[in-house]
BASEVEX-794001 format. One record per atom (N, C-alpha, C): residue number from 1; residue in one letter; z, x, y; atom name. Coordinates in nm, 3 decimals, padded with zeros to 5 digits, always signed. Atoms other than C-alpha are relative to their C-alpha. Layout:
N
NUM / A / Z / X / Y / CA
...
//
This chain:
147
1 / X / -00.114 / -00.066 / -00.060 / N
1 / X / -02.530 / +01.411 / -04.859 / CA
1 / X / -00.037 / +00.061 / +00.134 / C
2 / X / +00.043 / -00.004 / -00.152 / N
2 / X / -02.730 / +01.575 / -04.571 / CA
2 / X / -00.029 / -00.112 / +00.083 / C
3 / X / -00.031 / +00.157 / -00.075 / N
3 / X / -02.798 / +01.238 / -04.439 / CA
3 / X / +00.105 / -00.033 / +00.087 / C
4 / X / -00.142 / +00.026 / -00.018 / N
4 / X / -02.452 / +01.178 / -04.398 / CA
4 / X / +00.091 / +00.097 / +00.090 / C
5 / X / -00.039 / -00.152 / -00.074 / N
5 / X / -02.380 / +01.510 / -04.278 / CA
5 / X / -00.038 / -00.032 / +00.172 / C
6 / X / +00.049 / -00.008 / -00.071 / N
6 / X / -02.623 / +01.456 / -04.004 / CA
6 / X / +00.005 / -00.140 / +00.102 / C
7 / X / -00.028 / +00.084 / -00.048 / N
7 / X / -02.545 / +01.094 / -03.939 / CA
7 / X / +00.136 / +00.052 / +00.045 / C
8 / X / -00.121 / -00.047 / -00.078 / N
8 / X / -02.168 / +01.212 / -03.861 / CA
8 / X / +00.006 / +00.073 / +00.116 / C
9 / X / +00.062 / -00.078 / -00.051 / N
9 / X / -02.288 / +01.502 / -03.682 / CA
9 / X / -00.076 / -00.072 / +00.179 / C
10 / X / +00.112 / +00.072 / -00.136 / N
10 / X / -02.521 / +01.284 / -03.446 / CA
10 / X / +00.154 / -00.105 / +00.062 / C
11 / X / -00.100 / +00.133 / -00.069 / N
11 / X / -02.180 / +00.997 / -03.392 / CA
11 / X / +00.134 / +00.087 / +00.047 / C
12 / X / -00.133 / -00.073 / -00.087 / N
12 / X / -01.938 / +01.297 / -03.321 / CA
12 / X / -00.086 / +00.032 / +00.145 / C
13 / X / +00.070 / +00.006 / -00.125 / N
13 / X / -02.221 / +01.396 / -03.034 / CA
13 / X / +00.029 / -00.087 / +00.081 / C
14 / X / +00.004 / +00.115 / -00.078 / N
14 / X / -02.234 / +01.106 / -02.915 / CA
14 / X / +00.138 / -00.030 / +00.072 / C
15 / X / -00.171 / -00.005 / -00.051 / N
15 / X / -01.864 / +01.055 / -02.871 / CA
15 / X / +00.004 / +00.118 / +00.101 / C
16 / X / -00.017 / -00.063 / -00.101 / N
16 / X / -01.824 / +01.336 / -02.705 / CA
16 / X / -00.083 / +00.027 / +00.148 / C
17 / X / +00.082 / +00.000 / -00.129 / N
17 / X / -02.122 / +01.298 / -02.437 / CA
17 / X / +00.071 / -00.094 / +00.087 / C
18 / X / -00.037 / +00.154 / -00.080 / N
18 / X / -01.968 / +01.001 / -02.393 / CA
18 / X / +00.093 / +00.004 / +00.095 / C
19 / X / -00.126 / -00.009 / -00.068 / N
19 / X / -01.614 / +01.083 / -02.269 / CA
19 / X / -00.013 / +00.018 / +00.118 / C
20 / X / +00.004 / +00.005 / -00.170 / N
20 / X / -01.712 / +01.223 / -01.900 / CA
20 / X / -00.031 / -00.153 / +00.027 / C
21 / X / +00.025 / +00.093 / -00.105 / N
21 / X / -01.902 / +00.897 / -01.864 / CA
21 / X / +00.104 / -00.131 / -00.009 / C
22 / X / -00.096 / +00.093 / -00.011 / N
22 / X / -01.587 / +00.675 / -01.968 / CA
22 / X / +00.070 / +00.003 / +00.083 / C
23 / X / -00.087 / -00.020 / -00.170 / N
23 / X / -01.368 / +00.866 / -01.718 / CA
23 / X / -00.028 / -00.018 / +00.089 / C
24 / X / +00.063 / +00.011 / -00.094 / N
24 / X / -01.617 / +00.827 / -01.453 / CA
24 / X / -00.003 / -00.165 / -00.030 / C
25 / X / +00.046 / +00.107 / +00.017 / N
25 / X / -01.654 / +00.468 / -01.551 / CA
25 / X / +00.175 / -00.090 / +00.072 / C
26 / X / -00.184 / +00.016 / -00.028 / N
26 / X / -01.217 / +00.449 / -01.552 / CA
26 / X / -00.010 / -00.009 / +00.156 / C
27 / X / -00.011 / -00.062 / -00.161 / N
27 / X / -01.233 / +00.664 / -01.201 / CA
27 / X / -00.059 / -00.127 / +00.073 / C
28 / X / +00.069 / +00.091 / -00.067 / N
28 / X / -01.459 / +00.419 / -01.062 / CA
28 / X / +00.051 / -00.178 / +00.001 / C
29 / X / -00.026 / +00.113 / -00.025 / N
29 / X / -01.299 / +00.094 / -01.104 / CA
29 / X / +00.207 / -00.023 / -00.030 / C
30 / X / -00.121 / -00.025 / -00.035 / N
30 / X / -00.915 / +00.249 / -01.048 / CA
30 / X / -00.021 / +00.048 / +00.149 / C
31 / X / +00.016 / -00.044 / -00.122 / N
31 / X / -00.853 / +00.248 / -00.680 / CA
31 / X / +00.172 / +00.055 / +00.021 / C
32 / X / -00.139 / -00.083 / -00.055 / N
32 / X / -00.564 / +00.472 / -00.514 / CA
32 / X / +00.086 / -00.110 / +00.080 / C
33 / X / -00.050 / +00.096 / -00.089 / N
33 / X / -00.285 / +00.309 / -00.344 / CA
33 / X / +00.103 / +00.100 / +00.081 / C
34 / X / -00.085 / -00.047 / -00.136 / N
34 / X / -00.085 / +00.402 / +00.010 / CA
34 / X / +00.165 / -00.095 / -00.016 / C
35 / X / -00.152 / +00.081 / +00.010 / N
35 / X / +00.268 / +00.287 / -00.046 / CA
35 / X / +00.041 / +00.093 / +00.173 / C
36 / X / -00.035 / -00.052 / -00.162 / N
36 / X / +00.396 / +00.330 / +00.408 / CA
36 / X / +00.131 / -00.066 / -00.014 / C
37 / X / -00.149 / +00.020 / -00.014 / N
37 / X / +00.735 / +00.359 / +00.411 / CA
37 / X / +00.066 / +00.001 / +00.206 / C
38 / X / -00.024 / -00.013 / -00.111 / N
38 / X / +00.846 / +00.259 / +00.778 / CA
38 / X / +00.163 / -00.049 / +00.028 / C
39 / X / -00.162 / -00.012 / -00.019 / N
39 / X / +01.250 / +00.317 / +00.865 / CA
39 / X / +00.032 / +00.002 / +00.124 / C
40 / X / -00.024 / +00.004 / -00.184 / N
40 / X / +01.213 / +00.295 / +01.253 / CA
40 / X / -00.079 / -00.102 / +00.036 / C
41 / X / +00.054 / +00.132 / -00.040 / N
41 / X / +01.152 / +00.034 / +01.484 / CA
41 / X / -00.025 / +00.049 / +00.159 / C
42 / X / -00.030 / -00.035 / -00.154 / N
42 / X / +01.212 / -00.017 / +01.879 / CA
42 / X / +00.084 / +00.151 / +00.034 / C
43 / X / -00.053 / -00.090 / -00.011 / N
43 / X / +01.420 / +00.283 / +01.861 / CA
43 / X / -00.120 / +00.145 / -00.052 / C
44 / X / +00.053 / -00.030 / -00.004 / N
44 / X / +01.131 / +00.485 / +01.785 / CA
44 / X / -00.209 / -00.030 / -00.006 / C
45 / X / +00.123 / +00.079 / +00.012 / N
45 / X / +00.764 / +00.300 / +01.872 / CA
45 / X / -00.105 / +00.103 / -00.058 / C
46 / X / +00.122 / -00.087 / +00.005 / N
46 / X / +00.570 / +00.629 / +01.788 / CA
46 / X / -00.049 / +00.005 / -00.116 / C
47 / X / -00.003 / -00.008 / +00.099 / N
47 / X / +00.656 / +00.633 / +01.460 / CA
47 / X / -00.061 / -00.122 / -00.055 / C
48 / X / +00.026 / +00.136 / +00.103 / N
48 / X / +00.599 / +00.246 / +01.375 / CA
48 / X / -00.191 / -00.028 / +00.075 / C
49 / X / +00.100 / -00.012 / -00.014 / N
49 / X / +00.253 / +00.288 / +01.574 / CA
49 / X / -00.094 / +00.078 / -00.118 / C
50 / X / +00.129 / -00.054 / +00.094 / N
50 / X / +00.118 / +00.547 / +01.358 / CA
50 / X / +00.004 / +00.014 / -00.127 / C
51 / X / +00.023 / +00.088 / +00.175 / N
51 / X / +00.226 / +00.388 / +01.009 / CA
51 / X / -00.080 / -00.085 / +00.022 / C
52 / X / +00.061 / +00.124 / -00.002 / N
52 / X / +00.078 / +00.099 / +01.108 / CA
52 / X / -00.133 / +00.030 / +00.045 / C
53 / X / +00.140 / -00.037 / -00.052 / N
53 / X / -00.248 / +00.266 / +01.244 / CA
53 / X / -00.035 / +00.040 / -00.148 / C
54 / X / +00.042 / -00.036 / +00.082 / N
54 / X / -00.248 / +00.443 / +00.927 / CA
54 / X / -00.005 / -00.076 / -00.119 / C
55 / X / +00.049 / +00.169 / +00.061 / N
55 / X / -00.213 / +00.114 / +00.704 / CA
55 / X / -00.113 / -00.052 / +00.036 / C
56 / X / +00.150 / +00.048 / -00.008 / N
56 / X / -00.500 / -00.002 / +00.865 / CA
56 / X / -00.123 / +00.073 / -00.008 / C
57 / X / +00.139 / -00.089 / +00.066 / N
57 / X / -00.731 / +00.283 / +00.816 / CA
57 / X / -00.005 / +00.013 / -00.127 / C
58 / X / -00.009 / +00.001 / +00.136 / N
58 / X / -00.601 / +00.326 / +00.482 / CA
58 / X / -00.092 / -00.122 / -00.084 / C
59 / X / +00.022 / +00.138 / +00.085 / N
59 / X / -00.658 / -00.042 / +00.374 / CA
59 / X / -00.175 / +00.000 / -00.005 / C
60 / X / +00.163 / +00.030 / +00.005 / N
60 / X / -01.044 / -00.008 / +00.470 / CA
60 / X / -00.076 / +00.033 / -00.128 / C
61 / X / +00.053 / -00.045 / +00.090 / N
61 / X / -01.095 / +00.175 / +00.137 / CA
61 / X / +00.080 / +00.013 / -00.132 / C
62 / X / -00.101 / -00.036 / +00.053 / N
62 / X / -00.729 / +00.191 / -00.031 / CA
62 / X / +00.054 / -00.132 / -00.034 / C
63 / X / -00.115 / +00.103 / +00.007 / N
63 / X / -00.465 / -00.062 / -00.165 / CA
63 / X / +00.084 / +00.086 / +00.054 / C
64 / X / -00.107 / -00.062 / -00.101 / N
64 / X / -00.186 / -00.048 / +00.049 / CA
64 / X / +00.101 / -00.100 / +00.039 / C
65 / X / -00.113 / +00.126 / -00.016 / N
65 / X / +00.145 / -00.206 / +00.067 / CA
65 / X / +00.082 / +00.095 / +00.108 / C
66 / X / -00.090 / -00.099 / -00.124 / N
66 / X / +00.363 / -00.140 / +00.419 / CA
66 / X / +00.175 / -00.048 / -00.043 / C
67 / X / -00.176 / +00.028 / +00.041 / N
67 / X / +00.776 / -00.154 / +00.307 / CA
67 / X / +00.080 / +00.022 / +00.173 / C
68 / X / -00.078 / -00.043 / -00.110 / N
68 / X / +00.987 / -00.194 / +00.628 / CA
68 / X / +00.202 / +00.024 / -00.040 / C
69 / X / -00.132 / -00.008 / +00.000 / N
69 / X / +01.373 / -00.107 / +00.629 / CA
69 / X / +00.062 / +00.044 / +00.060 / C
70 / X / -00.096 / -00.083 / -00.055 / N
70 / X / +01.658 / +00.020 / +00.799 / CA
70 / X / -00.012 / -00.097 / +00.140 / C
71 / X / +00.064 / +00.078 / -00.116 / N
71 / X / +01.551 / -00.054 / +01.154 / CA
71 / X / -00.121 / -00.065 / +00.038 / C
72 / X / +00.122 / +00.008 / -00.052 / N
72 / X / +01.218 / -00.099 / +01.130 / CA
72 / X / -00.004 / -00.144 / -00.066 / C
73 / X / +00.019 / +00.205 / +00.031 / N
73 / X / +01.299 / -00.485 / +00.976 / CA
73 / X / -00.009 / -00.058 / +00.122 / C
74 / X / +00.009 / +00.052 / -00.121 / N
74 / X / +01.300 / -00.533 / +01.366 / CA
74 / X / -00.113 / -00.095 / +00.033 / C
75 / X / +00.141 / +00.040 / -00.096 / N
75 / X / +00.924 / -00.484 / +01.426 / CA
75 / X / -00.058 / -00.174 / -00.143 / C
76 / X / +00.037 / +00.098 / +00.069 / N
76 / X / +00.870 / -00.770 / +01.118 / CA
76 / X / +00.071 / -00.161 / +00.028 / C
77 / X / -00.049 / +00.125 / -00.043 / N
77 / X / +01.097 / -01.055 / +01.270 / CA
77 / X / -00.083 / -00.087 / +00.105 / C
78 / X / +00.097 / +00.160 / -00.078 / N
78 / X / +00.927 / -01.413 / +01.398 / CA
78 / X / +00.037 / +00.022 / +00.143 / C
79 / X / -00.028 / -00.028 / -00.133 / N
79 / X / +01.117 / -01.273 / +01.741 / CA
79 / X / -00.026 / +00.136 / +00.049 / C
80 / X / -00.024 / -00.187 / -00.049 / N
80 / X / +01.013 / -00.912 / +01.766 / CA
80 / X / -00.089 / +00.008 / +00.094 / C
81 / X / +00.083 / -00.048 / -00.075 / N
81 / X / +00.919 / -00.769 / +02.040 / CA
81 / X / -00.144 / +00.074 / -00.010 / C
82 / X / +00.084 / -00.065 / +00.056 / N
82 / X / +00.586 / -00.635 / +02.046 / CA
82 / X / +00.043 / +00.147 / +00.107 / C
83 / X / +00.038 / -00.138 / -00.053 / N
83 / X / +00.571 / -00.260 / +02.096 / CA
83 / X / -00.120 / +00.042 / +00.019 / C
84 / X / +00.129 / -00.034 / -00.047 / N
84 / X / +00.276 / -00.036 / +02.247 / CA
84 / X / +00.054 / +00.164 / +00.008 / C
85 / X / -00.014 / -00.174 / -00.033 / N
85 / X / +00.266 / +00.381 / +02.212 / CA
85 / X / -00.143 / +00.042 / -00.002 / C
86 / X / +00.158 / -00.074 / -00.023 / N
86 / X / +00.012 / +00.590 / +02.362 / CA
86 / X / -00.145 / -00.101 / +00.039 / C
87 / X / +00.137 / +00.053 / -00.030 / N
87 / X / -00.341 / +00.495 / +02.295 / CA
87 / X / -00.012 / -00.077 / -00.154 / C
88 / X / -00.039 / +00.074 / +00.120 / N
88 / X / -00.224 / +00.292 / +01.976 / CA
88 / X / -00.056 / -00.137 / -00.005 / C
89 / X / -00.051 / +00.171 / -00.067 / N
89 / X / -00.278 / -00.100 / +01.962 / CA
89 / X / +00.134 / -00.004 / -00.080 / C
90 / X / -00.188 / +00.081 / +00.004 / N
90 / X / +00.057 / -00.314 / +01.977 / CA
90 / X / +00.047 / +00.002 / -00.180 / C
91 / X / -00.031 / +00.078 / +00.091 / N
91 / X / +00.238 / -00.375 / +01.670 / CA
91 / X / -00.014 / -00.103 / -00.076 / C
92 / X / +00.037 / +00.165 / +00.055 / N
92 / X / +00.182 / -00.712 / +01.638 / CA
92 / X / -00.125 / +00.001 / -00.018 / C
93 / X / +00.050 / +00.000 / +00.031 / N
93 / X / -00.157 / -00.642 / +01.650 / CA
93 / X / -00.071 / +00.075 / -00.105 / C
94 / X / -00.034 / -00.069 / +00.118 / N
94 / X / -00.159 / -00.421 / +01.381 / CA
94 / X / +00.023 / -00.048 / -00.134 / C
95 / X / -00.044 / +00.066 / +00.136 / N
95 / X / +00.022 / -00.617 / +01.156 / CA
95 / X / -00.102 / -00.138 / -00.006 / C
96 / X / +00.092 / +00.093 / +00.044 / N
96 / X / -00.238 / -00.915 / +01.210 / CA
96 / X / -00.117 / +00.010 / -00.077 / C
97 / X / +00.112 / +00.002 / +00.093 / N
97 / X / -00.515 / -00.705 / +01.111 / CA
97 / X / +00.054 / +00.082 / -00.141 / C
98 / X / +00.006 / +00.026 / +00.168 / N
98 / X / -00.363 / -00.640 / +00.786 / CA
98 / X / +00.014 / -00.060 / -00.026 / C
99 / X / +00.004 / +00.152 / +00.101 / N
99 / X / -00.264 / -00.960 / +00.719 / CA
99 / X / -00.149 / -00.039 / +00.002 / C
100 / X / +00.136 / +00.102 / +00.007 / N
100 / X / -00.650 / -01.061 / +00.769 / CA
100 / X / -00.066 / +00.115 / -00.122 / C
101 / X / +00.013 / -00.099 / +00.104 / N
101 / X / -00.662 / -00.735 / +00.521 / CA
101 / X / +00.033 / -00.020 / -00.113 / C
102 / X / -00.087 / +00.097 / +00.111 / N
102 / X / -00.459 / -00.919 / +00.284 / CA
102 / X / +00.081 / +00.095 / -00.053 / C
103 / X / -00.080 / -00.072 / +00.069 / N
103 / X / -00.240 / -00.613 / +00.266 / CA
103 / X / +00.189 / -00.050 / -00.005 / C
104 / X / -00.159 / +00.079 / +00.019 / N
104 / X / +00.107 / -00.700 / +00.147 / CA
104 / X / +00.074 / +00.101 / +00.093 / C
105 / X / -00.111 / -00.080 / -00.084 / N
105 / X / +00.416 / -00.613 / +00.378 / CA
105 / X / +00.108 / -00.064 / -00.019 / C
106 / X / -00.112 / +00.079 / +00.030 / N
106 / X / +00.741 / -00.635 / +00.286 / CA
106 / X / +00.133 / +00.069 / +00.093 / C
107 / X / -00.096 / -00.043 / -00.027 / N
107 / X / +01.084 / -00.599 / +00.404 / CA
107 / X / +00.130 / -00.008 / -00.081 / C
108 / X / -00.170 / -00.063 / +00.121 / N
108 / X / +01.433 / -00.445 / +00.232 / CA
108 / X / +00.061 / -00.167 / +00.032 / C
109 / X / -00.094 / +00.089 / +00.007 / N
109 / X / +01.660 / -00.776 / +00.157 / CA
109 / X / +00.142 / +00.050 / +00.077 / C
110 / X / -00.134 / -00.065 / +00.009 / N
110 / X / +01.960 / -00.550 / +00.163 / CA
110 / X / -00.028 / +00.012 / +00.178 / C
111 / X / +00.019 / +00.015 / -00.145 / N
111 / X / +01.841 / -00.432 / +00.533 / CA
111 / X / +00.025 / -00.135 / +00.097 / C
112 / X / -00.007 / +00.131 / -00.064 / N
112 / X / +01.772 / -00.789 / +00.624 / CA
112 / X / +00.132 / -00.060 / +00.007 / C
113 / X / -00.177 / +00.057 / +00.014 / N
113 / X / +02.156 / -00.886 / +00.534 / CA
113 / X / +00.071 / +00.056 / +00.106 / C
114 / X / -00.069 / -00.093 / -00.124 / N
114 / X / +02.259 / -00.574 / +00.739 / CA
114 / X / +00.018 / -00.045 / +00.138 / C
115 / X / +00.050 / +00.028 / -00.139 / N
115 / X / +02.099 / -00.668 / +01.048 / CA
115 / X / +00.052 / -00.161 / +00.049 / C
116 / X / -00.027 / +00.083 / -00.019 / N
116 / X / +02.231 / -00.989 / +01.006 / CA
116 / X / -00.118 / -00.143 / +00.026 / C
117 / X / +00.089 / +00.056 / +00.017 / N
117 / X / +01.919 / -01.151 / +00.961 / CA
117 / X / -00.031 / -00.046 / -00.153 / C
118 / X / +00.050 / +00.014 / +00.200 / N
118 / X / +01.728 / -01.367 / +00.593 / CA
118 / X / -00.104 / +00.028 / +00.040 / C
119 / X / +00.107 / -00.020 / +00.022 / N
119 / X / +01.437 / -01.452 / +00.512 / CA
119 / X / -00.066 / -00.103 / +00.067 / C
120 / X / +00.070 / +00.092 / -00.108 / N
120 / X / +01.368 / -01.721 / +00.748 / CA
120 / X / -00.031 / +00.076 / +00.123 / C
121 / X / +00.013 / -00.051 / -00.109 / N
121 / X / +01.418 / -01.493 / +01.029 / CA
121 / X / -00.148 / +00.104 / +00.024 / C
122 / X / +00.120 / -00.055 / +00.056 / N
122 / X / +01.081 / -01.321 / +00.886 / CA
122 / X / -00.140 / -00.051 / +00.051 / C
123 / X / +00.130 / +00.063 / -00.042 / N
123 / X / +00.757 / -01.339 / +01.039 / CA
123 / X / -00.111 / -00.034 / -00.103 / C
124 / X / +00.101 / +00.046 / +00.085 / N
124 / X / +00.464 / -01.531 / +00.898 / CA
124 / X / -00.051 / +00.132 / -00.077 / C
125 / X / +00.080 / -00.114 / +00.072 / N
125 / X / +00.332 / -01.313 / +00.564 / CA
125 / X / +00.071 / +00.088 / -00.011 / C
126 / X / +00.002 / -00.096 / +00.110 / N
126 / X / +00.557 / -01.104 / +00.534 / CA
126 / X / +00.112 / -00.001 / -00.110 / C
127 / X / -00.129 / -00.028 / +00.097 / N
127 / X / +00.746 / -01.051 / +00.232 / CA
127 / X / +00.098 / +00.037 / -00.066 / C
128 / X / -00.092 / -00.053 / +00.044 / N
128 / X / +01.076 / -01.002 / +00.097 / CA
128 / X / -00.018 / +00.110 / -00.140 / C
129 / X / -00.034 / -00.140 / +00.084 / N
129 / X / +01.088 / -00.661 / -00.088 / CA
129 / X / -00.009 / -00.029 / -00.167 / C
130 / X / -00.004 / -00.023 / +00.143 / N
130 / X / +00.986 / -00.679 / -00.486 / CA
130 / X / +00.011 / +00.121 / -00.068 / C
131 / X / -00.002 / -00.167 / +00.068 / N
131 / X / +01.077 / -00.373 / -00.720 / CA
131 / X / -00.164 / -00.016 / -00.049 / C
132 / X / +00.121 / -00.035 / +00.097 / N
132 / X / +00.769 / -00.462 / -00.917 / CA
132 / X / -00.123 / -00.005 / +00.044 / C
133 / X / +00.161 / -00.022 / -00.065 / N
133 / X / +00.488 / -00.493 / -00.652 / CA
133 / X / -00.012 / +00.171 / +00.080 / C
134 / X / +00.010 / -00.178 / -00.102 / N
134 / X / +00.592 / -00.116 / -00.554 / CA
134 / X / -00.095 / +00.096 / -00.116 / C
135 / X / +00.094 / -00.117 / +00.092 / N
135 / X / +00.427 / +00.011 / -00.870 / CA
135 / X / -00.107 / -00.142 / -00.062 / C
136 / X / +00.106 / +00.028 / +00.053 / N
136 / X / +00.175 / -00.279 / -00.934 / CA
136 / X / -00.098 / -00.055 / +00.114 / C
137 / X / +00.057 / +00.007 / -00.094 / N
137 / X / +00.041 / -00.299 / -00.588 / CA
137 / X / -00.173 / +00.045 / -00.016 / C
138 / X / +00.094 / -00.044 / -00.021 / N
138 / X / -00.247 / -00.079 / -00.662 / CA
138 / X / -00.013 / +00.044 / -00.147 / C
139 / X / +00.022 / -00.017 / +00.159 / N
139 / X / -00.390 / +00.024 / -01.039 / CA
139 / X / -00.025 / +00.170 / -00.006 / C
140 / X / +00.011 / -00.153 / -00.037 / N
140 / X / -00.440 / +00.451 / -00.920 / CA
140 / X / +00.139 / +00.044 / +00.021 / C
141 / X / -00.127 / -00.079 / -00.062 / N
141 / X / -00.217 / +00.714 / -00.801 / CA
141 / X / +00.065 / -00.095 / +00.100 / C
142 / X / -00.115 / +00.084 / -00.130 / N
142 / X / +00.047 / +00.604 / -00.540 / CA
142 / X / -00.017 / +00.130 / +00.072 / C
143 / X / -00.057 / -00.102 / -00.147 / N
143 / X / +00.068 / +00.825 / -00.224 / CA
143 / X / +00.087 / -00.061 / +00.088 / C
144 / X / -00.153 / -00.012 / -00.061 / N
144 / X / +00.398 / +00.792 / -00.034 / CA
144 / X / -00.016 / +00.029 / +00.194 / C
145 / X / -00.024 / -00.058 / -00.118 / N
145 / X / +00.373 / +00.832 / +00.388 / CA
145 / X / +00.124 / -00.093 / +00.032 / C
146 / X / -00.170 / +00.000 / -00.023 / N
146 / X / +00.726 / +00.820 / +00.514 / CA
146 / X / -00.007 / +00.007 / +00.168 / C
147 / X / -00.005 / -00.001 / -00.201 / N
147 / X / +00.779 / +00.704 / +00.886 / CA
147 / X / +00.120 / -00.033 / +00.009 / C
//
């Protein structure tokens, strides 16, 4: 009966040493994700500069999906102008180095109808708006920046 006692004893220990290093084990192979909400376009370049700056710093260490809508389906059309603010790079170059990032970018459907634009009118890569890559983009928290 002490035996038994002491075998239990030793496998509840154990269990419990254990738990930090499962969470740490979890922590470590759950990465955070940047969900960049961008709602401006040509009508404000400052704004779609420093989502898109911050998508690409993000992505160096983060999952990170960029959502465009409203106006900012502008800067994602096969005809958009490129913009330039400050000491920023362009837009367009921006969005190339996440596509070589392989971060997903999408744009609102509903927007795209608005504007009178589909999904042809869409530049290479990026993609039309899924509900379900907004919460399986990244396997961590979600953080939210709003441009």
């Amino acid at each position: 009966m002490k035996t038994r006692l002491m075998i239990a004893a030793a496998v509840a220990a154990v269990a419990l040493l254990s738990i930090p290093l499962l969470r740490a084990q979890q922590a470590s192979e759950t990465r955070d994700g940047v969900f960049i909400h961008i709602s401006h376009g040509a009508d404000d370049p400052h704004r779609v500069a420093m989502a898109l700056q911050m998508a690409a710093m993000m992505s160096e260490d983060k999952d990170v999906l960029v959502y465009f809508d409203i106006k900012g389906i502008d800067v994602v059309l096969k005809d958009a102008a490129d913009s330039q603010f400050s000491h920023f790079p362009s837009a367009q170059a921006q969005l190339k180095k996440l596509a070589e990032r392989k971060v997903t970018v999408m744009a609102c459907p509903g927007c795209l109808k608005a504007a009178g634009k589909t999904v042809a009118d869409l530049a290479p890569g990026i993609q039309v708006a899924d509900k379900k890559a907004f919460f399986s983009f990244t396997t961590g928290r979600i953080l939210t920046l709003d441009y």
